[in-house]
N, CA, C and O of each residue as an XYZ file, in Angstrom:
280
protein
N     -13.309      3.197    -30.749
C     -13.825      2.173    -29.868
C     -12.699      1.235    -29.415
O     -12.345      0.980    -28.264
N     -12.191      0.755    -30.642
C     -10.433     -0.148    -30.000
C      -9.788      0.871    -29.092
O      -9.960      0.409    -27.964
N      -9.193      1.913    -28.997
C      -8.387      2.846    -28.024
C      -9.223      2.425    -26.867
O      -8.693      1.798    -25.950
N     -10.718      2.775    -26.833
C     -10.973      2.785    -25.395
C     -11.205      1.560    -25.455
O     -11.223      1.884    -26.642
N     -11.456      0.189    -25.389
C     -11.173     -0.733    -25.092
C      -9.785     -1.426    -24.387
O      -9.635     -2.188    -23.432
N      -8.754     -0.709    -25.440
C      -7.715     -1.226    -24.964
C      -7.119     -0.207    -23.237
O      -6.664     -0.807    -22.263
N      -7.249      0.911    -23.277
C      -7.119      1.675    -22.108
C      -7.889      1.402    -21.022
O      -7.649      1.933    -19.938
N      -9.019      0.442    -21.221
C      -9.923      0.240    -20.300
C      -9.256     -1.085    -20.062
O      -9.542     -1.526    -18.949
N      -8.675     -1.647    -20.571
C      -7.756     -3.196    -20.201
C      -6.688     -2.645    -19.568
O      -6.229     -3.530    -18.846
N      -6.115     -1.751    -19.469
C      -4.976     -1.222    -19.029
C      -4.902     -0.770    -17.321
O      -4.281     -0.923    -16.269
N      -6.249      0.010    -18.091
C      -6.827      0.527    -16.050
C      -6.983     -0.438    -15.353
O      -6.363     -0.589    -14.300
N      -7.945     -1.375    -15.866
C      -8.475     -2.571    -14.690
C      -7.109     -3.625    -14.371
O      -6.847     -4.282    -13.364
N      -6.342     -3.475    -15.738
C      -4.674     -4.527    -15.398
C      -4.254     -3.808    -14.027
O      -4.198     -4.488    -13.002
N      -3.950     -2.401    -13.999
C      -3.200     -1.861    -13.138
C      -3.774     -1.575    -11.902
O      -3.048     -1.410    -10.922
N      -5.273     -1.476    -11.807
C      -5.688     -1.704    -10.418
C      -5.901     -3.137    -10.031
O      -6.173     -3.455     -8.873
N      -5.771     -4.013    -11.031
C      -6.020     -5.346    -10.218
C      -3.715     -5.996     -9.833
O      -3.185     -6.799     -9.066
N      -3.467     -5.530    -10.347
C      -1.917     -5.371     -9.906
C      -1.599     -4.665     -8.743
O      -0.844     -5.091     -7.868
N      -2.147     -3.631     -8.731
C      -2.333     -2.711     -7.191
C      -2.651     -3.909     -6.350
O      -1.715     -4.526     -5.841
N      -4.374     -4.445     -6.082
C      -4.656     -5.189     -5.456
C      -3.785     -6.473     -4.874
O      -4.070     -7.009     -3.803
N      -2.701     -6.893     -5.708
C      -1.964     -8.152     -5.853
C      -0.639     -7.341     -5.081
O      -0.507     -7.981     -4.037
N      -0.097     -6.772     -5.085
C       1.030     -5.715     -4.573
C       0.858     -5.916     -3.408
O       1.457     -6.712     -2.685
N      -0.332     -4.900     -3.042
C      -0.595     -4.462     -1.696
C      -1.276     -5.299     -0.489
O      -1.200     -5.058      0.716
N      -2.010     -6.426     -1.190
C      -2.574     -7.247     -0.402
C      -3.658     -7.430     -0.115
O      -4.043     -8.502      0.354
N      -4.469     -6.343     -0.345
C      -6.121     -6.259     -0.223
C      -6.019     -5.725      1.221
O      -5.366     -4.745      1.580
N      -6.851     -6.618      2.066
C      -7.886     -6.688      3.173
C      -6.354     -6.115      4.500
O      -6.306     -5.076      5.159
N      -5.321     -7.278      4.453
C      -4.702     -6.880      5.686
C      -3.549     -5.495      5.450
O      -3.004     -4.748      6.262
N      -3.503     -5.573      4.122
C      -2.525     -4.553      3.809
C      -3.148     -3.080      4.613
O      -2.649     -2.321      5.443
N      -4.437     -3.116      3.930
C      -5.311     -1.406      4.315
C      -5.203     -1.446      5.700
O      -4.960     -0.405      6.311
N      -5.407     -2.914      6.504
C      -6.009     -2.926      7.547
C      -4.423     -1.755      8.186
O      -4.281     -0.576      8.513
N      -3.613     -2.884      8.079
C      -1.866     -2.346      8.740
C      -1.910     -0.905      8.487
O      -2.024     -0.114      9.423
N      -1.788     -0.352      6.723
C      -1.921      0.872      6.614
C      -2.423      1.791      7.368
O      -1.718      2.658      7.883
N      -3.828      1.708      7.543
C      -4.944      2.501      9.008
C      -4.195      2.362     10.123
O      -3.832      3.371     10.727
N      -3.799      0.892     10.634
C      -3.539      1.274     12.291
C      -2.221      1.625     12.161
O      -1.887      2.106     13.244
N      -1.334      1.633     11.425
C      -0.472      2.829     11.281
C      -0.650      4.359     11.507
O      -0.158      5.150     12.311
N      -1.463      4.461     10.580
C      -2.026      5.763     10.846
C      -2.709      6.536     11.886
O      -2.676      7.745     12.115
N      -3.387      5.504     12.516
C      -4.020      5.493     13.552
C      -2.991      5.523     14.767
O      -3.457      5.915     15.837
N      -1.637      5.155     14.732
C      -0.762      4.973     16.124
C       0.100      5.797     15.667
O       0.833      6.152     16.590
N       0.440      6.393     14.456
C       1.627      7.033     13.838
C       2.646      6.624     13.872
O       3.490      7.261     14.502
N       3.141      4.971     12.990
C       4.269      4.415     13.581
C       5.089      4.983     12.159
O       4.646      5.315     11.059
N       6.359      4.939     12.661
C       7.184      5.519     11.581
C       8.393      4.474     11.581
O       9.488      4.902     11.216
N       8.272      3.069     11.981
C       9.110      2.250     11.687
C       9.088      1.901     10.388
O       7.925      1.857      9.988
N       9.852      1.644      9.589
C      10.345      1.587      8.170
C      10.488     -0.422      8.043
O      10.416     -1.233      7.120
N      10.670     -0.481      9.230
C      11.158     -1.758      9.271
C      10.204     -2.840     10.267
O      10.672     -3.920     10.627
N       9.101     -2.485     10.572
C       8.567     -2.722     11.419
C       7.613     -4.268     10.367
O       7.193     -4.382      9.216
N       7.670     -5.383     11.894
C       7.201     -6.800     11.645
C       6.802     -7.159     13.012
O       7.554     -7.226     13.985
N       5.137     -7.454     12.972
C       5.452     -8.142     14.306
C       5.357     -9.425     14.018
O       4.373     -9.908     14.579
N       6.041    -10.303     13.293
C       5.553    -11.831     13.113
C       4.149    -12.292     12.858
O       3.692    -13.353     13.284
N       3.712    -11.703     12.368
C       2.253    -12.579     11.812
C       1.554    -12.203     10.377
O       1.743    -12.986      9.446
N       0.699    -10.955     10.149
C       0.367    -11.319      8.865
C       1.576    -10.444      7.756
O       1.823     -9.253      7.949
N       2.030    -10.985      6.979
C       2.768    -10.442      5.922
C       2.142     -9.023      5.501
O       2.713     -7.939      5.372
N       0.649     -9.403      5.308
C      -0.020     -8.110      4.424
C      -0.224     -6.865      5.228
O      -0.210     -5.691      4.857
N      -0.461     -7.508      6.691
C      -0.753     -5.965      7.744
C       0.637     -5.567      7.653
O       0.819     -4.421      7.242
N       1.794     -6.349      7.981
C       3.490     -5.440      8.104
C       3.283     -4.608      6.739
O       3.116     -3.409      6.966
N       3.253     -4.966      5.355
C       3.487     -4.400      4.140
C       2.819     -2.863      4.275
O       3.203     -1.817      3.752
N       1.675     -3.110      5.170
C       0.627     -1.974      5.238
C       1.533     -0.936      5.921
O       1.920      0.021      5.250
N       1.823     -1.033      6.946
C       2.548     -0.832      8.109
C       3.802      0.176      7.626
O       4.017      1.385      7.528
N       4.264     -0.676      7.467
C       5.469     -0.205      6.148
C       5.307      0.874      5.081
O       6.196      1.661      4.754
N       4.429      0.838      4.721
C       4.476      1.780      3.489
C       3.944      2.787      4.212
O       4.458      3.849      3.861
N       2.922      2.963      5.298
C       2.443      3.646      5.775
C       3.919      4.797      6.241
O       4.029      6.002      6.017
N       4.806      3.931      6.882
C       6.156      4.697      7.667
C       6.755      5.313      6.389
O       7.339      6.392      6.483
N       6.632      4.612      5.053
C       8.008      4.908      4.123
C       7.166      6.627      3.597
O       7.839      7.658      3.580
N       6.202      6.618      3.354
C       5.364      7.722      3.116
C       5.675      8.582      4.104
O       6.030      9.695      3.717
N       5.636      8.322      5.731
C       5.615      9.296      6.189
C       7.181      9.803      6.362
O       7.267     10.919      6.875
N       8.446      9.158      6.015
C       9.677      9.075      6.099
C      10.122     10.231      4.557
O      11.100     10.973      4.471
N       9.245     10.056      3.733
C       9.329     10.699      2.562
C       9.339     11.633      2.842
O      10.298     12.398      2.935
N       7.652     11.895      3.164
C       7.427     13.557      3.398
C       8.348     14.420      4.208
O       8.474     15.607      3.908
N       9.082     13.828      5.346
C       9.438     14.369      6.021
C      10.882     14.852      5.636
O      11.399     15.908      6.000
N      11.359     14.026      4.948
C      12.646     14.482      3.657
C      12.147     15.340      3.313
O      12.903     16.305      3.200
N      11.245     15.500      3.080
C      10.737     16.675      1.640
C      10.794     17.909      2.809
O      11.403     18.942      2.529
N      10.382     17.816      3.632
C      10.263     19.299      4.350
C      11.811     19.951      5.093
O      11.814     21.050      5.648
């Protein structure tokens, strides 16, 4: 019962750290319309919300990865 207690503190630590990382609401939002326009700027900001660029961003660094990989 302690093991899974403590692993169950572990999971919810590391998805609520996810949440804090990534930003929640504008991060996903950036992420999607990334995806949605296929931007592959790595570096891309348009001056306004921090959390949509972060989205934005990771969205490009993912697709910058894969494309190493191939």
């Amino acid at each position: 019962m302690k093991k899974t207690l403590i692993v169950l503190v572990f999971i919810f630590s590391a998805l609520s750290y996810g949440q804090i990382v990534y930003g929640g609401e504008g991060h996903d939002a950036g992420y999607e319309w990334a995806q949605e326009h296929d931007i592959t700027d790595v570096g891309y900001d348009n001056g306004n919300s921090e959390s949509f660029n972060e989205g934005v961003r990771q969205y490009a660094e993912e697709q910058q990865e894969e494309a190493d990989e191939n």
